[in-house]
Backbone as CSV, one residue per row, in Angstrom:
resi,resn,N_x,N_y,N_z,CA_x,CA_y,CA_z,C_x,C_y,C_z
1,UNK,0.843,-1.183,0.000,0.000,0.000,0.000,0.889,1.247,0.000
2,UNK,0.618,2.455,-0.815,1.019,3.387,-0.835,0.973,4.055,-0.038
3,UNK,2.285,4.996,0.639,2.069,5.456,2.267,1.343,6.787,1.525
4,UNK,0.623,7.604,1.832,-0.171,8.989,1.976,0.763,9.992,1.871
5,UNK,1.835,9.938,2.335,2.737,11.081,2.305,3.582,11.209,0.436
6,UNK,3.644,9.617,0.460,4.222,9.779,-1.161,3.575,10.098,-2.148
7,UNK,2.143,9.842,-1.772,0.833,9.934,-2.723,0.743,11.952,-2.550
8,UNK,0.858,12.588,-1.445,0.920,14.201,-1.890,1.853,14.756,-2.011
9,UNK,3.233,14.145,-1.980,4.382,14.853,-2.655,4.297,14.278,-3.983
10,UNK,4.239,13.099,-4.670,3.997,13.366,-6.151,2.829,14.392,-6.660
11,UNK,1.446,14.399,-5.550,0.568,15.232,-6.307,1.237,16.744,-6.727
12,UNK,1.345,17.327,-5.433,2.319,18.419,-5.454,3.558,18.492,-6.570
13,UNK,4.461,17.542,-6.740,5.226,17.585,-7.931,4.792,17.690,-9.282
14,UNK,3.290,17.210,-9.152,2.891,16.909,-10.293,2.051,18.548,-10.785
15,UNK,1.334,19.041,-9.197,1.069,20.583,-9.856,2.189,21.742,-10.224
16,UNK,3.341,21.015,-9.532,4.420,22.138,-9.782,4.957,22.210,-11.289
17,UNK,4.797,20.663,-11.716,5.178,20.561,-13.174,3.719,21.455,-14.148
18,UNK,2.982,21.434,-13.998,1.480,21.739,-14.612,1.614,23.218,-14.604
19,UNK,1.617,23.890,-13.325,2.014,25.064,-13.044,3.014,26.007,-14.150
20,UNK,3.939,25.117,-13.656,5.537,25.285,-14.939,5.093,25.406,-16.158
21,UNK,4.604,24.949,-16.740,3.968,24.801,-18.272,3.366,25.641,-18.586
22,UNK,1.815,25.870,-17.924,1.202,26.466,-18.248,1.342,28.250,-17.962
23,UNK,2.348,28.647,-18.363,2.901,29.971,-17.618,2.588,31.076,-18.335
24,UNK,1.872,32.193,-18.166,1.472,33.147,-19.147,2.393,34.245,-18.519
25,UNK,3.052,35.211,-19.491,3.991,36.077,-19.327,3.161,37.213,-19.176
26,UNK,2.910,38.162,-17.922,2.708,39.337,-17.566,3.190,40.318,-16.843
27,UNK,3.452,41.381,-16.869,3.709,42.287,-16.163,2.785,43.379,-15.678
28,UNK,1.959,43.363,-15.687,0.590,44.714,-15.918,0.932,44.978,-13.918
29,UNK,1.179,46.331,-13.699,1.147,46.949,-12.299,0.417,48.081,-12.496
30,UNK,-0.314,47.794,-11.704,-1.438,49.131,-11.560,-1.168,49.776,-10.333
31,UNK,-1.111,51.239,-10.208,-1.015,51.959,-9.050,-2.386,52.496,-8.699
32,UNK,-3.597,52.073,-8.127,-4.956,52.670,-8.495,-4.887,54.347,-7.612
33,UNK,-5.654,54.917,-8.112,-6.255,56.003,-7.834,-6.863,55.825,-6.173
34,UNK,-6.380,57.278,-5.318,-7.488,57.570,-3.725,-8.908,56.946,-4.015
35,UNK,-9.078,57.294,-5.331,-10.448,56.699,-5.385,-10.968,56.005,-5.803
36,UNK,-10.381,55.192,-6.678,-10.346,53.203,-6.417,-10.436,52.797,-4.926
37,UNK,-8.941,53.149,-4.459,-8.612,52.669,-3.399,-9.622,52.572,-2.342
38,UNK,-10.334,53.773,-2.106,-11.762,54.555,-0.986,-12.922,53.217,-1.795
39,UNK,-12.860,52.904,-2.799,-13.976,52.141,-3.005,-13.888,51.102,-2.496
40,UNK,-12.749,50.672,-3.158,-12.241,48.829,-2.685,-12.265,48.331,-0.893
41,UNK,-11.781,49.747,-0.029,-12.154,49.422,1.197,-13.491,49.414,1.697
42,UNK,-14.484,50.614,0.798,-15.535,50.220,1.286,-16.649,49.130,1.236
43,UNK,-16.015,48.505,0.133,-16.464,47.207,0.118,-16.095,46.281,0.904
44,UNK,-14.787,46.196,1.255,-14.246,45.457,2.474,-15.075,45.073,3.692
45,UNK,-15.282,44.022,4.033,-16.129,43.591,5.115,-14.516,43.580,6.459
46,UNK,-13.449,43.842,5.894,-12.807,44.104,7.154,-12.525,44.668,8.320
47,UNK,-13.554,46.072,7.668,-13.232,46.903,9.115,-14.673,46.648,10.134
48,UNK,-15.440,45.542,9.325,-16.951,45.694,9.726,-16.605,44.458,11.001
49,UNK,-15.711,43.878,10.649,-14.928,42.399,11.871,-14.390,43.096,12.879
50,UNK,-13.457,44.376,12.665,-12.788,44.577,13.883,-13.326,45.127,15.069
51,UNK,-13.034,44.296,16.054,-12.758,44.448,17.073,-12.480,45.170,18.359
52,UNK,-12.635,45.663,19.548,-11.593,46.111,20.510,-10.653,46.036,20.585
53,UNK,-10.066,45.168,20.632,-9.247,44.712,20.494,-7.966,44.795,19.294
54,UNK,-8.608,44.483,18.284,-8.177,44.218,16.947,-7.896,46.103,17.109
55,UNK,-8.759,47.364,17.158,-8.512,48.534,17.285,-7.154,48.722,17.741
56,UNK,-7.410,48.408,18.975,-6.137,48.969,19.785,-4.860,48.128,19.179
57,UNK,-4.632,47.527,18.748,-3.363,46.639,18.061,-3.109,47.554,16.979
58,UNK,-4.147,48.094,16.728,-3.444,48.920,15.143,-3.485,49.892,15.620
59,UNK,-3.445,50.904,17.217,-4.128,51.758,17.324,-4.554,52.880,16.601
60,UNK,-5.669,52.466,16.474,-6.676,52.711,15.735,-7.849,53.534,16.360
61,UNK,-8.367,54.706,16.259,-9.309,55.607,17.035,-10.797,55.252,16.457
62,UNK,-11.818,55.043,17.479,-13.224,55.001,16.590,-13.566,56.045,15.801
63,UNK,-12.881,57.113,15.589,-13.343,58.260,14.745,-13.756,58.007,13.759
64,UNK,-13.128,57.488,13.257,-13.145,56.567,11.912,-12.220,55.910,11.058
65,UNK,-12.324,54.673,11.139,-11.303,53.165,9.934,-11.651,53.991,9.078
66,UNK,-12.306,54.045,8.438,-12.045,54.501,6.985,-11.182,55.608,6.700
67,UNK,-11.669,56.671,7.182,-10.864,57.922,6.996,-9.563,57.978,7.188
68,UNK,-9.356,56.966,8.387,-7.600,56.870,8.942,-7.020,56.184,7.716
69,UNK,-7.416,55.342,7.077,-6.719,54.166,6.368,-6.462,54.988,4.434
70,UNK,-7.951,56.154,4.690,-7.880,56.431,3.561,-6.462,57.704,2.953
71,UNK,-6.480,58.372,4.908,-5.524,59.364,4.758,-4.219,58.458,4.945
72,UNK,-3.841,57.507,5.185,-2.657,56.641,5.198,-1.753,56.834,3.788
73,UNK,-3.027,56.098,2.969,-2.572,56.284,0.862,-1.520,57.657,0.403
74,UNK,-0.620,57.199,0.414,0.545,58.025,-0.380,0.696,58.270,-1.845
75,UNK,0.991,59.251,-2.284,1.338,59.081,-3.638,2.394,58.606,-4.230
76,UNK,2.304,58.210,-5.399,4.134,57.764,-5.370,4.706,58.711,-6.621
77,UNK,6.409,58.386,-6.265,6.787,59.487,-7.561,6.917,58.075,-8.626
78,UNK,7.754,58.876,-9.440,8.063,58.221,-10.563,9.453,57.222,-10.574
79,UNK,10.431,57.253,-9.669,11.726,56.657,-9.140,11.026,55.561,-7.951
80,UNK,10.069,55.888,-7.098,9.362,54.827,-6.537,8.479,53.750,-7.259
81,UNK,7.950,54.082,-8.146,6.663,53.768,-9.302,7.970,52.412,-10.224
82,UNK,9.148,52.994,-10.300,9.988,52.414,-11.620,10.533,51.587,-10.531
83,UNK,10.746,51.338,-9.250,11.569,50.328,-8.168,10.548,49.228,-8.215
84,UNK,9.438,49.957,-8.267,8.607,48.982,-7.799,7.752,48.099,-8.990
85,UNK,7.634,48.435,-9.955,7.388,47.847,-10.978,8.994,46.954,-11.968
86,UNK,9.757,47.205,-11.396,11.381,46.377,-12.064,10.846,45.360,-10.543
87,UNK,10.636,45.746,-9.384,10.685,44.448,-8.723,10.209,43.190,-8.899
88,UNK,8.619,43.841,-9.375,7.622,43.171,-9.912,7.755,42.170,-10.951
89,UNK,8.592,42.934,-11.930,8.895,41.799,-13.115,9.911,41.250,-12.652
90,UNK,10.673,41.146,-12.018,11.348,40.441,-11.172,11.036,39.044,-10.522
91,UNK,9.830,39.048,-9.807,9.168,38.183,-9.175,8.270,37.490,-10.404
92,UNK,7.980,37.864,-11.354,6.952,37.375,-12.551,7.884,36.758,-13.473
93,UNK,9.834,37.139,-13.572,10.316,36.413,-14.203,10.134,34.929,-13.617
94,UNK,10.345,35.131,-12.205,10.896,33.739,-11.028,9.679,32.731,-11.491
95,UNK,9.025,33.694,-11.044,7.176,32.737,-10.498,6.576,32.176,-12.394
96,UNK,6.464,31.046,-12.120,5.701,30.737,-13.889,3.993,29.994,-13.217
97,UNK,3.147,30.580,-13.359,2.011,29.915,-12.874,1.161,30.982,-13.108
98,UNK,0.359,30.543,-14.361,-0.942,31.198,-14.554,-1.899,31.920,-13.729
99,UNK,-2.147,31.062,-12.662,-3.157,31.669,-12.324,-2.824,33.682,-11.380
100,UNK,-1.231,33.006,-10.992,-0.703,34.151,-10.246,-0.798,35.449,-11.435
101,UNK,-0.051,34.819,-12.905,-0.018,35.765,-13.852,-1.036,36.155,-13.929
102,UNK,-2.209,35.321,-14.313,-3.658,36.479,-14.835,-4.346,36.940,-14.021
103,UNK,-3.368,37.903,-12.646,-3.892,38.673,-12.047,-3.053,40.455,-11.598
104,UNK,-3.635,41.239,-12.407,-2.900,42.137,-12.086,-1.867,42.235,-10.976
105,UNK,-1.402,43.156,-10.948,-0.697,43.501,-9.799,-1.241,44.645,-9.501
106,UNK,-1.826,44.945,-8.256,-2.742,46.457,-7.568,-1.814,47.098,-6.530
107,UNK,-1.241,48.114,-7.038,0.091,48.613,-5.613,-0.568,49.616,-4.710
108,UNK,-0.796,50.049,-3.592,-0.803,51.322,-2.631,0.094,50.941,-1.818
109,UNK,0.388,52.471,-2.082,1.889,52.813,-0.939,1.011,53.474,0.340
110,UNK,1.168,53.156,1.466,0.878,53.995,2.852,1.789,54.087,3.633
111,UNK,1.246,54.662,4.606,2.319,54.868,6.078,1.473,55.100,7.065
112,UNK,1.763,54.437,8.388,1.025,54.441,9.837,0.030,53.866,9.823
113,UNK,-0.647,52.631,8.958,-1.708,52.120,9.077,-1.095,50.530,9.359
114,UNK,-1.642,49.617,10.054,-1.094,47.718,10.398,0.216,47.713,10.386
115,UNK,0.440,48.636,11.415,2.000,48.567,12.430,2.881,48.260,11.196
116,UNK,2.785,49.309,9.912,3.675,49.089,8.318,3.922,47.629,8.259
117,UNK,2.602,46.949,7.872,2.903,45.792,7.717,2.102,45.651,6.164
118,UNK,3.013,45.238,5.474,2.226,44.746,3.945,0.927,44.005,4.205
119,UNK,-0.094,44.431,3.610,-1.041,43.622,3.761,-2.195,43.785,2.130
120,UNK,-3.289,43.027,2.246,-4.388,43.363,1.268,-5.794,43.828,1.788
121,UNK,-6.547,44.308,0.195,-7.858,44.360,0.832,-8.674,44.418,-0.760
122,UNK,-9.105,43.678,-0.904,-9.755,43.474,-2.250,-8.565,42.912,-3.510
123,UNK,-8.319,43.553,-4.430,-7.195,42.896,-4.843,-5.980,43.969,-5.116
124,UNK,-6.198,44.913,-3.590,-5.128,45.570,-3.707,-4.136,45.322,-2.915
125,UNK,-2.914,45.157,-3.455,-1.473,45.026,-2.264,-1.131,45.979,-1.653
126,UNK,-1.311,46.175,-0.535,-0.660,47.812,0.300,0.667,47.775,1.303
127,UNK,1.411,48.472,0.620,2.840,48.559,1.153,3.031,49.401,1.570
128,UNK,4.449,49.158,2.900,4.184,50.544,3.481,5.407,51.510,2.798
129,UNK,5.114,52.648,2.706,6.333,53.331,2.044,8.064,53.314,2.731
130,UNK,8.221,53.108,3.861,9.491,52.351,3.974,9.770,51.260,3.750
131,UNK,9.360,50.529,3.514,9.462,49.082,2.606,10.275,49.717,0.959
132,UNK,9.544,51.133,0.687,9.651,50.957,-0.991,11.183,51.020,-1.444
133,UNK,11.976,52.002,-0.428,13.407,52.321,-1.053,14.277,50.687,-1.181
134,UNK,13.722,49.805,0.150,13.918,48.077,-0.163,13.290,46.805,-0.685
135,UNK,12.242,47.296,-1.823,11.569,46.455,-1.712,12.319,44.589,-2.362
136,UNK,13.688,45.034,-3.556,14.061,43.814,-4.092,13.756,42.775,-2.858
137,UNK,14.055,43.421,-1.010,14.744,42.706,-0.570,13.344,41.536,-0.196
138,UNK,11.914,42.469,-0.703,11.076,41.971,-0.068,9.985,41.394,-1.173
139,UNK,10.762,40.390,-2.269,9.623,39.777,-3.253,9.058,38.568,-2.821
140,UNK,9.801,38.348,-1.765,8.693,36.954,-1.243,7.573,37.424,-0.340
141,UNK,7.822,38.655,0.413,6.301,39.214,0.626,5.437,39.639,-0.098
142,UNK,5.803,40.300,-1.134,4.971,40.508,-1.894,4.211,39.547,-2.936
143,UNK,4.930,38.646,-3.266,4.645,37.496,-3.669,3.359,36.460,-2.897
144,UNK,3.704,36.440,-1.621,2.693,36.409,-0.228,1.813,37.069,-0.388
145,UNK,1.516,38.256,-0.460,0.317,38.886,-0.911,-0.181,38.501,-1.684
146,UNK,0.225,38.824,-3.096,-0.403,38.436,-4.012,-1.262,37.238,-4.182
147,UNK,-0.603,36.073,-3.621,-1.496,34.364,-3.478,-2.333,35.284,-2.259
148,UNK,-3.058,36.264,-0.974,-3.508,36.632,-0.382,-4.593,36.752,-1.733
149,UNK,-4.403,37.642,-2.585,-5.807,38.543,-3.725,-5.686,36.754,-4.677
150,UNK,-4.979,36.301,-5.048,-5.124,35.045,-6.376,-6.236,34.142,-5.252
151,UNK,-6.291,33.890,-3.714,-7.263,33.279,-2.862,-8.905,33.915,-2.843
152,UNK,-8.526,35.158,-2.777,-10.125,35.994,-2.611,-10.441,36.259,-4.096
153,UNK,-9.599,36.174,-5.163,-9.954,35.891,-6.605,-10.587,34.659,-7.436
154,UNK,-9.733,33.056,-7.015,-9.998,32.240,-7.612,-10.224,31.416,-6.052
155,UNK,-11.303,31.520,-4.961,-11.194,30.599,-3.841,-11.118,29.088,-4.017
156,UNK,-11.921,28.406,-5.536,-12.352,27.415,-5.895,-10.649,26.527,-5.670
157,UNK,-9.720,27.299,-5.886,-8.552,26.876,-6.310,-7.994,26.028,-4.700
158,UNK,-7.939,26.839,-3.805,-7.746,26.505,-2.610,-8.846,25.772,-1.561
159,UNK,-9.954,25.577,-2.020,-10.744,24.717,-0.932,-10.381,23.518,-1.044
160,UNK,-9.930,22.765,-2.380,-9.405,21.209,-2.004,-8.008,21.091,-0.920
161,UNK,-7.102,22.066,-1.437,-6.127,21.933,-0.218,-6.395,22.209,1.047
162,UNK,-7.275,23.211,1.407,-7.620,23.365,3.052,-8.387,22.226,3.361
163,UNK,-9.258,21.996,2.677,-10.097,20.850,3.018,-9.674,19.012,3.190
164,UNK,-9.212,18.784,2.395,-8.905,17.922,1.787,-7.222,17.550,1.924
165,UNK,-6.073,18.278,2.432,-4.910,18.292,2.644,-4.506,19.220,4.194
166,UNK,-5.279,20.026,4.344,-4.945,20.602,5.808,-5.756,20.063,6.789
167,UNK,-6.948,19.784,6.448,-8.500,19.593,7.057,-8.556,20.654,7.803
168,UNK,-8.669,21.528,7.202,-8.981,22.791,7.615,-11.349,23.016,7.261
169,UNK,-11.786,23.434,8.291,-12.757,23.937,7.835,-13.085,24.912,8.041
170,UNK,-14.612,25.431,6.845,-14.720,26.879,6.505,-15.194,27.730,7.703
């Protein structure tokens, strides 16, 4: 009998080969607009979860999540804009897997919002602007993100592995 462990490292080898193949070449980075950005959070059911708790960790004032997060959004120049898009194709040379490719890349730069911690919120990646002067150093976070938006994009993709390989339930 086949032990279980050999049976999901070939599966796994076998999506890594599939993956490999099927690789579509993109680069598309979008920097969206304050007012993309103001939309995409207000759709966000994230700030509708937080917490007491969850507040004070980001401290965070009830005045208002939105407004704080919206005045966070930086602009970027054009020497930040060109670091960060060479990083990008950078990580899109490495990475060959469709599904990551046929999804834009969505950048906001902030500052003082999730203790400058890269994070998402719809299928935008938000970085914090000291991150940007380093970001080469940081394509496996961003990369991390991105499978964050390719999950809330294609979920179908990931319920057999949580389910079915983590036993994770919903």
């Amino acid at each position: 009998m086949i032990h279980k462990r050999y049976v999901v490292l070939f599966l796994l080898l076998l999506i890594l080969l599939i993956l490999k193949y099927n690789y579509i070449e993109t680069y598309v980075t979008y920097f969206p607009s304050k007012d993309t950005i103001k939309l995409v959070l207000n759709k966000s059911m994230y700030f509708k979860h937080l917490n007491e708790t969850d507040k004070k960790a980001r401290n965070l004032k009830d005045v208002s999540l939105m407004q704080t997060y919206y005045n966070s959004i930086l602009s970027i120049n054009d020497i930040d804009r060109n670091t960060i898009q060479k990083t990008i194709q950078s990580i899109d040379n490495r990475v060959s897997n469709k599904h990551l490719s046929s999804i834009n890349w969505n950048i906001a730069v902030f500052e003082n919002i999730e203790n400058n911690y890269p994070h998402t919120h719809g299928d935008i990646i938000f970085i914090p602007h000291n991150m940007v002067s380093t970001i080469t150093n940081y394509k496996d976070t961003l990369l991390h993100e991105k499978v964050h938006v390719l999950q809330r994009t294609l979920p179908h993709l990931f319920n057999t592995l949580y389910t079915n390989y983590w036993h994770m339930k919903k």
